[in-house]
LOPA-728487 format. One line per field, with one value per residue: x, y, z of N, C-alpha, C in turn; residue number from 1; chain. Coordinates in Angstrom, 3 decimals. Example, Ala and Ser with C-alpha at 12.3 -4.5 7.8 and 13.67 -1.06 7.14 Angstrom:
LOPA-728487
n_east <- (13.190/12.850) $
n_north <- (-5.690/-2.250) $
n_up <- (7.800/7.080) $
ca_east <- (12.300/13.670) $
ca_north <- (-4.500/-1.060) $
ca_up <- (7.800/7.140) $
c_east <- (13.200/12.900) $
c_north <- (-3.300/0.030) $
c_up <- (7.800/7.870) $
nr <- (1/2) $
kette <- (A/A) $
***
This chain:
LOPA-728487
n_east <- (80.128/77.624/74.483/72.581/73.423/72.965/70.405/70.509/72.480/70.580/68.656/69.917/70.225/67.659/67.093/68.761/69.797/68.895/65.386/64.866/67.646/70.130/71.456/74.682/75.363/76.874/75.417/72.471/70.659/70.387/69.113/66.242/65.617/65.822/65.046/65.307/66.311/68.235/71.254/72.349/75.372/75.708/74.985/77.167/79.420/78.938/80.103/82.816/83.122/83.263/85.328/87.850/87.764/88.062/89.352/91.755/91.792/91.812/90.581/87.162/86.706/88.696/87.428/85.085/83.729/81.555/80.828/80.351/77.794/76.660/75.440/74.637/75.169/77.503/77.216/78.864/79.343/80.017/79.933/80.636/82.768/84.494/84.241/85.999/84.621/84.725/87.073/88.230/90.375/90.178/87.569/87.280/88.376/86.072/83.847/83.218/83.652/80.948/79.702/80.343/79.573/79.257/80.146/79.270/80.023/79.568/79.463/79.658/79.017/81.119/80.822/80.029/81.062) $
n_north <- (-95.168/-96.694/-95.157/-97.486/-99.296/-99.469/-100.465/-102.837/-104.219/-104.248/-105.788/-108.091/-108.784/-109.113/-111.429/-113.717/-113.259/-114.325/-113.952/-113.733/-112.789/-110.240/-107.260/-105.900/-102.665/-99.354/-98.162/-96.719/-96.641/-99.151/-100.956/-99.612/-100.182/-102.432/-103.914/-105.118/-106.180/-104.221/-103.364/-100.854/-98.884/-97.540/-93.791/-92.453/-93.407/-91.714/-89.340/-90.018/-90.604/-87.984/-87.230/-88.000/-87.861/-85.269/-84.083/-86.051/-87.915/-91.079/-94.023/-94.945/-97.625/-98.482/-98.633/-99.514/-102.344/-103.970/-106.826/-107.858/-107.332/-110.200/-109.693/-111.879/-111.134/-108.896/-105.679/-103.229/-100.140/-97.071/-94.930/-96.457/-97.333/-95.111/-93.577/-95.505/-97.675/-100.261/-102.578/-104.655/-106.280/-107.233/-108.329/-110.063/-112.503/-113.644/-113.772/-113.976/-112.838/-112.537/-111.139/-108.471/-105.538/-102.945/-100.712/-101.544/-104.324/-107.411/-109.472/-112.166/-114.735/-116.837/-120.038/-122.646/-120.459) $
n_up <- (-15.980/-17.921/-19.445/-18.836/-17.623/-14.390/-14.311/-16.185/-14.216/-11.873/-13.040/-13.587/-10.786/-9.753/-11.562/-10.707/-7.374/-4.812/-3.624/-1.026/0.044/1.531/0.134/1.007/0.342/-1.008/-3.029/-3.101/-5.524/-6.506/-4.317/-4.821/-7.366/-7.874/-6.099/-4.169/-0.443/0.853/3.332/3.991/5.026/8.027/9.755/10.160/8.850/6.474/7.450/7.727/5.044/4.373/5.580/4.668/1.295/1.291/3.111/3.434/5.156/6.749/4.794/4.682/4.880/6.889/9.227/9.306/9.057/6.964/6.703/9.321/9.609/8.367/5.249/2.486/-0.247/-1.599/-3.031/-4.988/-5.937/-7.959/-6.398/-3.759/-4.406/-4.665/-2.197/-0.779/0.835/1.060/1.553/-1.001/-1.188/1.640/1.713/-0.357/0.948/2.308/0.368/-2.959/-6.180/-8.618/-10.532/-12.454/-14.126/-16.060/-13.736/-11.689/-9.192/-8.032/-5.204/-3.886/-0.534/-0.075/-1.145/2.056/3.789) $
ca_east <- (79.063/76.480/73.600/71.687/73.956/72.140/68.826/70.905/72.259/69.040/67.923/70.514/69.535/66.279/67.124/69.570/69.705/67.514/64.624/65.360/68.899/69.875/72.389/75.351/76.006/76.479/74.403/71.012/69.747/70.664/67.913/65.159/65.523/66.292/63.434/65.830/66.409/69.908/72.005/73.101/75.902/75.465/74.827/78.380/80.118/78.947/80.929/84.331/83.819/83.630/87.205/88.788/87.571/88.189/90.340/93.026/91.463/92.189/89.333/86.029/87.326/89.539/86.712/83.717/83.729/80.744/81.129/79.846/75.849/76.267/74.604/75.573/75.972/78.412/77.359/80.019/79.425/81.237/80.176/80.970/84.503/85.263/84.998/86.932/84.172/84.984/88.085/87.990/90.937/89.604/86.318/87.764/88.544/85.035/83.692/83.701/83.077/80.002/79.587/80.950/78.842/79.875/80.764/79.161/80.746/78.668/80.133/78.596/79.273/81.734/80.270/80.977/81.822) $
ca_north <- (-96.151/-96.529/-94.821/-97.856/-99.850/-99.602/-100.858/-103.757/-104.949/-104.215/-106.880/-108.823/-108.728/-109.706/-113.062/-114.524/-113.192/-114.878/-112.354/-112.858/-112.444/-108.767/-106.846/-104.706/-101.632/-98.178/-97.559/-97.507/-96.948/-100.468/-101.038/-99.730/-100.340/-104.092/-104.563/-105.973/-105.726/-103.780/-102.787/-99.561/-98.517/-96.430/-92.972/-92.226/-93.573/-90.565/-88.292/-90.750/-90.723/-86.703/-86.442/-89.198/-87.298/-83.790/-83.810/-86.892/-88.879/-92.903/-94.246/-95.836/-99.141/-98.267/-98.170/-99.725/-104.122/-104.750/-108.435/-107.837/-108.014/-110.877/-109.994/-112.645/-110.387/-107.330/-104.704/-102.355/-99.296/-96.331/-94.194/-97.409/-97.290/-93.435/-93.142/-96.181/-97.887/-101.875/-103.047/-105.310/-107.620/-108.454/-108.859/-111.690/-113.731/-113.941/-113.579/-114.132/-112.070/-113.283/-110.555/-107.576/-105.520/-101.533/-99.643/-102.189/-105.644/-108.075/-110.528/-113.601/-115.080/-117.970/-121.667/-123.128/-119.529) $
ca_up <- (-16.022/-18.649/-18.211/-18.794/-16.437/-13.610/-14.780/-16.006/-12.895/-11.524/-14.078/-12.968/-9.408/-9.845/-11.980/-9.832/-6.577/-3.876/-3.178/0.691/0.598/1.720/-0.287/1.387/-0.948/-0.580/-3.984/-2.936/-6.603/-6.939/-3.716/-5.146/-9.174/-7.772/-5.058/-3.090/0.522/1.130/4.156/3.790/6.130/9.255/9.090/11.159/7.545/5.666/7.935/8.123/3.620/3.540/5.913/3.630/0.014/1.030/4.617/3.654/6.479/6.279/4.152/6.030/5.105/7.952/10.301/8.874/8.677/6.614/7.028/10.521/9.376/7.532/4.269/1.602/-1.151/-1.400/-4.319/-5.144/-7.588/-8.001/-4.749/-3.037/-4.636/-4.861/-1.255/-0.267/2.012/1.195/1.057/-1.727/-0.639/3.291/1.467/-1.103/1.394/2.412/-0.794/-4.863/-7.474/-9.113/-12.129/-12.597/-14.915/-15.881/-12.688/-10.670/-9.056/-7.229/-4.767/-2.903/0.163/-0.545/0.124/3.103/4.939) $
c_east <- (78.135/75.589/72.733/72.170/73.452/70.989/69.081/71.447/71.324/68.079/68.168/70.141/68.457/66.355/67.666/69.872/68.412/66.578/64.273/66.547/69.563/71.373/73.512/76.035/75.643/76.167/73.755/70.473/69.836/69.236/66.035/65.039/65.961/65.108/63.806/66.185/67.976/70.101/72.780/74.350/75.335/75.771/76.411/79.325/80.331/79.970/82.778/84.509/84.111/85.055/87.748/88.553/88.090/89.283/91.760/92.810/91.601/90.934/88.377/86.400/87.595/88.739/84.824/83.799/82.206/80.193/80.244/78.130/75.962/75.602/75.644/75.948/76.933/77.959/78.176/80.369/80.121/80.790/81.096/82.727/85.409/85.394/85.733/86.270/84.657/86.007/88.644/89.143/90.731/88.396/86.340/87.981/87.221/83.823/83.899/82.760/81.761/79.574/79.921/80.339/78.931/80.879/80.349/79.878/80.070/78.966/79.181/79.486/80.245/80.767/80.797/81.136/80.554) $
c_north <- (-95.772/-96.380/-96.115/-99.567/-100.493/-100.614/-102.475/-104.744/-105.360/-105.552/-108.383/-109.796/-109.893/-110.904/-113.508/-114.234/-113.776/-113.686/-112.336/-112.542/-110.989/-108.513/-106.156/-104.141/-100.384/-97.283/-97.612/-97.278/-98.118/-100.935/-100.796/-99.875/-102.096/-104.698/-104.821/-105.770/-105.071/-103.461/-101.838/-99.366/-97.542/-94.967/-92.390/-92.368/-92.330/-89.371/-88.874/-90.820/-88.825/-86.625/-87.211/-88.263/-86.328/-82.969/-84.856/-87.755/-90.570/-93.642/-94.919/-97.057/-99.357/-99.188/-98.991/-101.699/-104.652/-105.895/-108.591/-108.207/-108.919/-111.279/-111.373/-112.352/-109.203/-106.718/-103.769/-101.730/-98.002/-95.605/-94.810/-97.112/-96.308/-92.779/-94.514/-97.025/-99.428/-102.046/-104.510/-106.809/-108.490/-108.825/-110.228/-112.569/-114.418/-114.314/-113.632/-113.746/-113.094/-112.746/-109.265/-106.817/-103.964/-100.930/-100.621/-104.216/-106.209/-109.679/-111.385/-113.861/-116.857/-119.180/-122.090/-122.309/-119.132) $
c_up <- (-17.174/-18.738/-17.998/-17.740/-14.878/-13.385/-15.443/-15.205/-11.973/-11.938/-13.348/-11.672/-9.257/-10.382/-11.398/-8.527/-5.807/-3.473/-1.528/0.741/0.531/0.606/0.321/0.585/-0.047/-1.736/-3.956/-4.124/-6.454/-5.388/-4.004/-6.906/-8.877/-7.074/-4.240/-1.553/0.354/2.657/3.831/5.223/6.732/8.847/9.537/9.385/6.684/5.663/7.617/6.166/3.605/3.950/4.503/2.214/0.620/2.259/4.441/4.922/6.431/6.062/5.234/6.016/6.453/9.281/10.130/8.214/7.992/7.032/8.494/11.190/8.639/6.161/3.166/0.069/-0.472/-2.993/-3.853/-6.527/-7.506/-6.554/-3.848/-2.857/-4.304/-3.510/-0.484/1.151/2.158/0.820/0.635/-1.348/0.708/2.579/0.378/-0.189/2.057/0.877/-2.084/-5.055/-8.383/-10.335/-11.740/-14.100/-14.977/-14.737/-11.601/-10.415/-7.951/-6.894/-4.093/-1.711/-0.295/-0.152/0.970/4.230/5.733) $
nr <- (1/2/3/4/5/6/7/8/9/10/11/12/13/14/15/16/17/18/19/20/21/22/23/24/25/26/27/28/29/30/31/32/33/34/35/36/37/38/39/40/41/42/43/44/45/46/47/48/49/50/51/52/53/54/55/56/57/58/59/60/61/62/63/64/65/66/67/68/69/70/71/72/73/74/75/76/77/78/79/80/81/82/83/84/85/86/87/88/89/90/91/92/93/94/95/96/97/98/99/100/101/102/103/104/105/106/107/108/109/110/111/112/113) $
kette <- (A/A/A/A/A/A/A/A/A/A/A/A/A/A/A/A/A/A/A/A/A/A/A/A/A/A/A/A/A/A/A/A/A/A/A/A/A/A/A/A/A/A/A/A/A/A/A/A/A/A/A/A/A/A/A/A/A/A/A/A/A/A/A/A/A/A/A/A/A/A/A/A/A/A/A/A/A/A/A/A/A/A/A/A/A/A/A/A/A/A/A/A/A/A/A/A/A/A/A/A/A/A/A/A/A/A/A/A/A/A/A/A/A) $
***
C-alpha cells in the first residue's frame, strides 16, 4: 500500500459515502482518518485470525458472516485480506465493488438487496 493510500480512501470516504451509513472493515485506520462510523468484528475473531496465520486453522471467513449486521458498505484492506476474514465471493453476491483504491476495496450494498 502507499503510504499515502490511506488518507486517500479516507478522502474518498468522506466524498461519497453517506455520513450515516456504517462501514464493516477490519482496518480501523480507515474509521478514524474517515470519521465514519465502522463495525469492527467481535473480539472472539482476533483469536479464530491468530490459529488461521500461525496454527493452519480454517480462516474466520469460516466462522464469521459479516452480512449479519447489515452495514451497507464492506471496506477491505490488507489486515482484512491477510487474515482471511471476508470472503470476497459470498460477499459479491450481496455486494459491488464500488472503488478499489491501493490495498484497499470498497463494496456497497447492491440495490434492491
Amino acid at each position: 500500500m502507499g503510504e499515502d493510500t490511506p488518507h486517500r480512501m479516507a478522502a474518498y470516504i468522506e466524498t461519497y459515502v453517506p455520513p450515516d451509513a456504517e462501514i464493516e472493515t477490519y482496518d480501523p485506520e480507515m474509521c478514524f482518518l474517515s470519521g465514519h462510523n465502522c463495525h469492527l468484528p467481535p473480539n472472539w475473531v482476533m483469536d479464530a485470525a491468530i490459529k488461521y496465520v500461525w496454527y493452519n486453522a480454517p480462516p474466520p471467513s469460516e466462522y464469521y458472516d459479516f452480512r449479519e449486521y447489515g452495514a451497507p458498505y464492506l471496506l477491505v484492506g490488507d489486515f482484512g485480506r491477510w487474515v482471511h476474514l471476508y470472503d470476497l465471493e459470498r460477499a459479491e453476491c450481496d455486494y459491488e465493488l464500488e472503488i478499489s483504491l491501493g490495498g484497499y476495496e470498497l463494496y456497497r450494498v447492491k440495490e434492491g438487496e
